[in-house]
C-alpha positions in Angstrom: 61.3 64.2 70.3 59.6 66.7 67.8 58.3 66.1 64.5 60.6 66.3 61.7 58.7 68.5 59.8 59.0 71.4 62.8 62.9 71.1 63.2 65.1 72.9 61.3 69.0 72.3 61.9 70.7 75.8 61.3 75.0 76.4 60.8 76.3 78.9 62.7 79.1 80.8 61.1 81.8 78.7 62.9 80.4 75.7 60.9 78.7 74.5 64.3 74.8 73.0 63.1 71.6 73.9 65.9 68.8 72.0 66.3 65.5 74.1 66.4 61.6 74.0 66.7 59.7 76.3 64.6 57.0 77.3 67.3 55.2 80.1 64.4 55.5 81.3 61.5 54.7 85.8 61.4 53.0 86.9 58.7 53.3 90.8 58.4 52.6 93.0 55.8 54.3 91.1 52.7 56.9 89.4 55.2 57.2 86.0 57.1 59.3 85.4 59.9 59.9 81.7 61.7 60.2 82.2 65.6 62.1 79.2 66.4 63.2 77.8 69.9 65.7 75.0 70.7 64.3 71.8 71.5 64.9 72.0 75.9 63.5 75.3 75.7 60.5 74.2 73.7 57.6 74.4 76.4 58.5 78.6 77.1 58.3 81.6 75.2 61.8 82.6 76.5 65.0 83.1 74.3 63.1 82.7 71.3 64.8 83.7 67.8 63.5 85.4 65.3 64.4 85.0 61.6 63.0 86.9 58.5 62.1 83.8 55.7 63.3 85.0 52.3 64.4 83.6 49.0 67.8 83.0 47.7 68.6 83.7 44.0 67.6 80.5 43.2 64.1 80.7 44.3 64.7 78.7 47.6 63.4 79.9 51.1 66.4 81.1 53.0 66.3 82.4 57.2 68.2 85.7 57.8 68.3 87.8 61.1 66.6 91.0 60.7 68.8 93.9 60.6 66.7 96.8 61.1 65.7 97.8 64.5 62.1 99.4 63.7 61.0 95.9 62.1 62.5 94.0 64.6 60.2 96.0 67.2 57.0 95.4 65.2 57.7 91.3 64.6 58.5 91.4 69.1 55.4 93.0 69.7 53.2 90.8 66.9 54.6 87.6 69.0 53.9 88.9 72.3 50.3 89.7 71.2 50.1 86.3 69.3 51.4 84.8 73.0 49.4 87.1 74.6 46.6 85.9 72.8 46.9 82.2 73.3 47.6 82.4 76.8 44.3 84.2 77.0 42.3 81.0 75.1 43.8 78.9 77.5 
């Protein structure tokens, strides 16, 4: 079972909730982004999801997909290099 503090339960938009493991957290430039995995695919690098951590009006972190193609290309290749990189230490 994972550790509370590196689960996150999102809703989908049909009201459905997700369980997920925060693997990372990107920091890039000014931005953070959680890669998170659900829990049986935990061990692998595959079918990972991306979201962009912002805050809300209220001053609370929020998770949002990333919209814009050229970011989403620079936050897939700063995980495969952070992979990359860890694979290599091991």
């Amino acid at each position: 079972m994972a550790d509370q503090e590196n689960t996150i339960i999102l809703t989908d938009e049909e009201g459905h909730e997700h369980e997920f493991i925060v693997v990372d957290i990107l920091n890039l430039e000014d931005d953070e982004y959680a890669i998170l995995l659900p829990p049986e695919n935990a061990g692998g690098n595959d079918e990972a999801i991306v979201l962009k951590i912002g805050l809300d009006e209220d001053g609370n972190e929020i998770l949002y997909e990333i919209d814009d193609e050229e970011e989403w290309r620079r936050v897939a290749r700063a995980w495969e290099d952070a992979v990359a990189e860890e694979d290599g230490e091991e």
